[in-house]
C-alpha positions as CSV (number, residue, x, y, z in Angstrom):
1,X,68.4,61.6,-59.5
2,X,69.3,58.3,-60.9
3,X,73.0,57.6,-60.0
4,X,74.7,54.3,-59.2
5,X,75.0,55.2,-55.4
6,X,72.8,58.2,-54.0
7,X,74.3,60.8,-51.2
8,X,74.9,59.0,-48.1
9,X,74.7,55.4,-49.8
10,X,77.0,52.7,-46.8
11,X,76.8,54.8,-44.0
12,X,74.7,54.2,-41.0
13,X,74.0,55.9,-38.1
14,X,72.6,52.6,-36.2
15,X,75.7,52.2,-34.5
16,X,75.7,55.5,-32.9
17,X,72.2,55.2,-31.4
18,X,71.1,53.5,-28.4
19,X,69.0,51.2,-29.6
20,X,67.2,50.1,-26.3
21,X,65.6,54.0,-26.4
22,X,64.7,53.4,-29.8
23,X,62.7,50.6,-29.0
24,X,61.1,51.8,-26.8
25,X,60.1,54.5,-28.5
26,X,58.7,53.1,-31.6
27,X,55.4,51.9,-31.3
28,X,56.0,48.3,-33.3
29,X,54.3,45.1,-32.3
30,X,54.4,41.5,-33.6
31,X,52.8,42.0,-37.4
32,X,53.6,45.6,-37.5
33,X,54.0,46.1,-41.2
34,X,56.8,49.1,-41.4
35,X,59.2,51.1,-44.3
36,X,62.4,51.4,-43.6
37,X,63.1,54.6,-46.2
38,X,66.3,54.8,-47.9
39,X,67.1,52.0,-46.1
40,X,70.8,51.2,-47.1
41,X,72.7,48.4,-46.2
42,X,69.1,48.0,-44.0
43,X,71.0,48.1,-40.3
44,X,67.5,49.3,-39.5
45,X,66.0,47.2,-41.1
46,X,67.2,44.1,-39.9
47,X,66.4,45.4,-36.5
48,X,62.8,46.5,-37.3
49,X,62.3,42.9,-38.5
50,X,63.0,41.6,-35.1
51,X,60.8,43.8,-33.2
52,X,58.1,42.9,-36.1
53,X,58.3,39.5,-35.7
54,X,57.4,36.8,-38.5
55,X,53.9,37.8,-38.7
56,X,55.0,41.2,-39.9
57,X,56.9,42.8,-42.8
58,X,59.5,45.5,-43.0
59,X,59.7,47.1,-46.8
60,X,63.2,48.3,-47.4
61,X,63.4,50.8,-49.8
62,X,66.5,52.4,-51.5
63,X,67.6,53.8,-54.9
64,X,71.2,52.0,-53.9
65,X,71.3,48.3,-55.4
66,X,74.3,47.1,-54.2
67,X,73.1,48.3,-50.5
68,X,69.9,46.2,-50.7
69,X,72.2,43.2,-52.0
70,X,74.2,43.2,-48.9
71,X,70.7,43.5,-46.8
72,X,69.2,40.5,-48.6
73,X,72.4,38.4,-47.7
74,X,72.2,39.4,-44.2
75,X,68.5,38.8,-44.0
76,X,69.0,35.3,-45.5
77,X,71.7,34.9,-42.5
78,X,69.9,36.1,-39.6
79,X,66.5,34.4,-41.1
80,X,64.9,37.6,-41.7
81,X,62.5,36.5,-43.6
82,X,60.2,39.4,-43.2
83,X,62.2,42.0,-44.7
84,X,60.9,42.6,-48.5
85,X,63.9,44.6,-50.4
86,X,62.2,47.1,-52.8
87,X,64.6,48.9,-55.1
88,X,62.7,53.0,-55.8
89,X,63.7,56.0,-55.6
90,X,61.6,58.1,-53.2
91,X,61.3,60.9,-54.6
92,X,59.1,59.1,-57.4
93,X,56.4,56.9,-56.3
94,X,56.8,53.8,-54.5
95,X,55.3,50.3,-55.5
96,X,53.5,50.1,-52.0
97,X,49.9,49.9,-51.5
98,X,48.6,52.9,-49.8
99,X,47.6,53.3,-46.3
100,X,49.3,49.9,-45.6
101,X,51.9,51.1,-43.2
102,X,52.2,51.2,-39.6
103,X,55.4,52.7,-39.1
104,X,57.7,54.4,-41.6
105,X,61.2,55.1,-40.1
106,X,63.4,57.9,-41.8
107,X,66.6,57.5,-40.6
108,X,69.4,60.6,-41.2
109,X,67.5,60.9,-44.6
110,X,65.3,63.7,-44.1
111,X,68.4,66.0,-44.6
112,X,69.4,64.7,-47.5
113,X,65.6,65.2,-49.3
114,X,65.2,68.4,-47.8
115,X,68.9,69.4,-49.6
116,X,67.3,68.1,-52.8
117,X,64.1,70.3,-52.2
118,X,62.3,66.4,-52.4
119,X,61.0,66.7,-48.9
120,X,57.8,67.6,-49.1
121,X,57.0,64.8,-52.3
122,X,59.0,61.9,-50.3
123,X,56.6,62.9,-47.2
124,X,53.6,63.2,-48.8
125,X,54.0,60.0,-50.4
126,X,54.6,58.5,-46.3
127,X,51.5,60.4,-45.5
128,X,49.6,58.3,-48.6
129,X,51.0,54.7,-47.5
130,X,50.8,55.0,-43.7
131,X,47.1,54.1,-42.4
132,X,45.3,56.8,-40.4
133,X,47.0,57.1,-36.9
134,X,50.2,55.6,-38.4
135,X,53.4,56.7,-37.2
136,X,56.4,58.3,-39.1
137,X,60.0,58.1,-37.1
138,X,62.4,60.2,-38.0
139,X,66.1,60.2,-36.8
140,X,68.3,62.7,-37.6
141,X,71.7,64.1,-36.9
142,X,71.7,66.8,-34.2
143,X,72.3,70.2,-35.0
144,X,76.5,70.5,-34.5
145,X,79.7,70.1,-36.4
146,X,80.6,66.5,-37.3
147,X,82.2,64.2,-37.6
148,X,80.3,61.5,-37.7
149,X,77.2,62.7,-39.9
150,X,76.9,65.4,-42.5
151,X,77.9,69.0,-42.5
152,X,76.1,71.1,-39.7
153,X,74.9,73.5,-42.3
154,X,72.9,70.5,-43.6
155,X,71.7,69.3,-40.4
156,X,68.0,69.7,-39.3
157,X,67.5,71.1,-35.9
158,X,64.7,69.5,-34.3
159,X,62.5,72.6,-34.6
160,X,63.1,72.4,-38.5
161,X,62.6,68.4,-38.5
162,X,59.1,69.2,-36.9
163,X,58.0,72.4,-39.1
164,X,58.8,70.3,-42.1
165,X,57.1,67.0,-41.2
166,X,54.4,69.1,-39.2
167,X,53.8,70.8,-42.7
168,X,52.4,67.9,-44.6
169,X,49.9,66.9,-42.2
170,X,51.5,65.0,-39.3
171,X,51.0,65.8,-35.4
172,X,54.1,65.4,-33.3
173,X,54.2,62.8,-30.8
174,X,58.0,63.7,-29.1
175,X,61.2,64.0,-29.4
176,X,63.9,62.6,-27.9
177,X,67.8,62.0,-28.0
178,X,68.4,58.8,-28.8
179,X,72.2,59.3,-28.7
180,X,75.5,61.6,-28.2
181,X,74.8,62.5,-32.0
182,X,71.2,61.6,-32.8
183,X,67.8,62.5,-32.0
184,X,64.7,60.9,-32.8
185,X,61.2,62.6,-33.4
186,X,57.6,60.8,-33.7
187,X,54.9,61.7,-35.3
188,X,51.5,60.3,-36.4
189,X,49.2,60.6,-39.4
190,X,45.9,62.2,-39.6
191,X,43.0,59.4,-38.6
């Protein structure tokens, strides 16, 4: 799926979440090393770098160019200097060494892979760069008509987000809403 500007590519859902639950629910210290996949115009990113800290490095990964672009010039503004922009699509492999990763964070992707039938391969592939006990974050859209986010018949309930995820290897951690829209569901690699 090589196009000039996947499904999805500019919009964010960072600004509909509440971001203090977030936090708080991501286990990310100073030097965390994290993914943000499919990252965007990296609105997530930029935040993961700040709860990283400069000892630790957020990967931002897209298929969508001009996206990472406008995240490398808002990185250079907010001296980010720990977010590495990484231009892959992840449905194919990614140039990341494996089990290097503490966190991966999907953000309103998962939808969008599982529409593509690239799920399982783009979650394997987290499996294989997360270390053992790593944590995978995924936020999607809750399970209702929109707007904002995609069409419901797209949307992942929580019980799907978990049976897919669950299916590769990972054990859930929680779930929890993380806004009027958005929920947000951990889980953690094998050890």
């Amino acid at each position: 799926m090589d196009q000039a500007k996947p499904k999805g590519a500019g919009k964010s859902s960072f600004e509909l979440i509440n971001t203090q639950i977030l936090k708080q629910m991501l286990p990310i210290h100073q030097g965390s090393v994290i993914l943000d996949l499919a990252c965007g115009k990296g609105l997530y990113s930029l935040f993961l770098s700040q709860l990283s800290g400069p000892s630790g490095l957020v990967y931002a990964v897209d298929l969508w160019e001009e996206g990472l672009e406008i995240l490398e010039q808002d990185a250079l503004k907010k001296e980010a200097a720990n977010i590495l922009t990484i231009k892959a699509d992840a449905t194919r492999e990614i140039d990341i060494e494996a089990h290097s990763l503490d966190l991966c964070l999907m953000a309103t992707v998962l939808h969008d892979f599982k529409e593509m039938n690239a799920d399982q391969t783009v979650l394997k592939q987290v499996l294989n760069l997360l270390i053992p006990g790593g944590c995978l974050a995924v936020i999607e859209f809750k399970k209702m008509d929109g707007p904002p986010g995609p069409p419901a018949h797209i949307r992942l309930s929580q019980e799907e987000t978990e049976k897919l995820v669950t299916g590769v290897g990972f054990k859930k951690i929680n779930t929890t809403e993380i806004g009027d829209y958005n929920y947000l569901t951990t889980f953690k690699s094998p050890m």
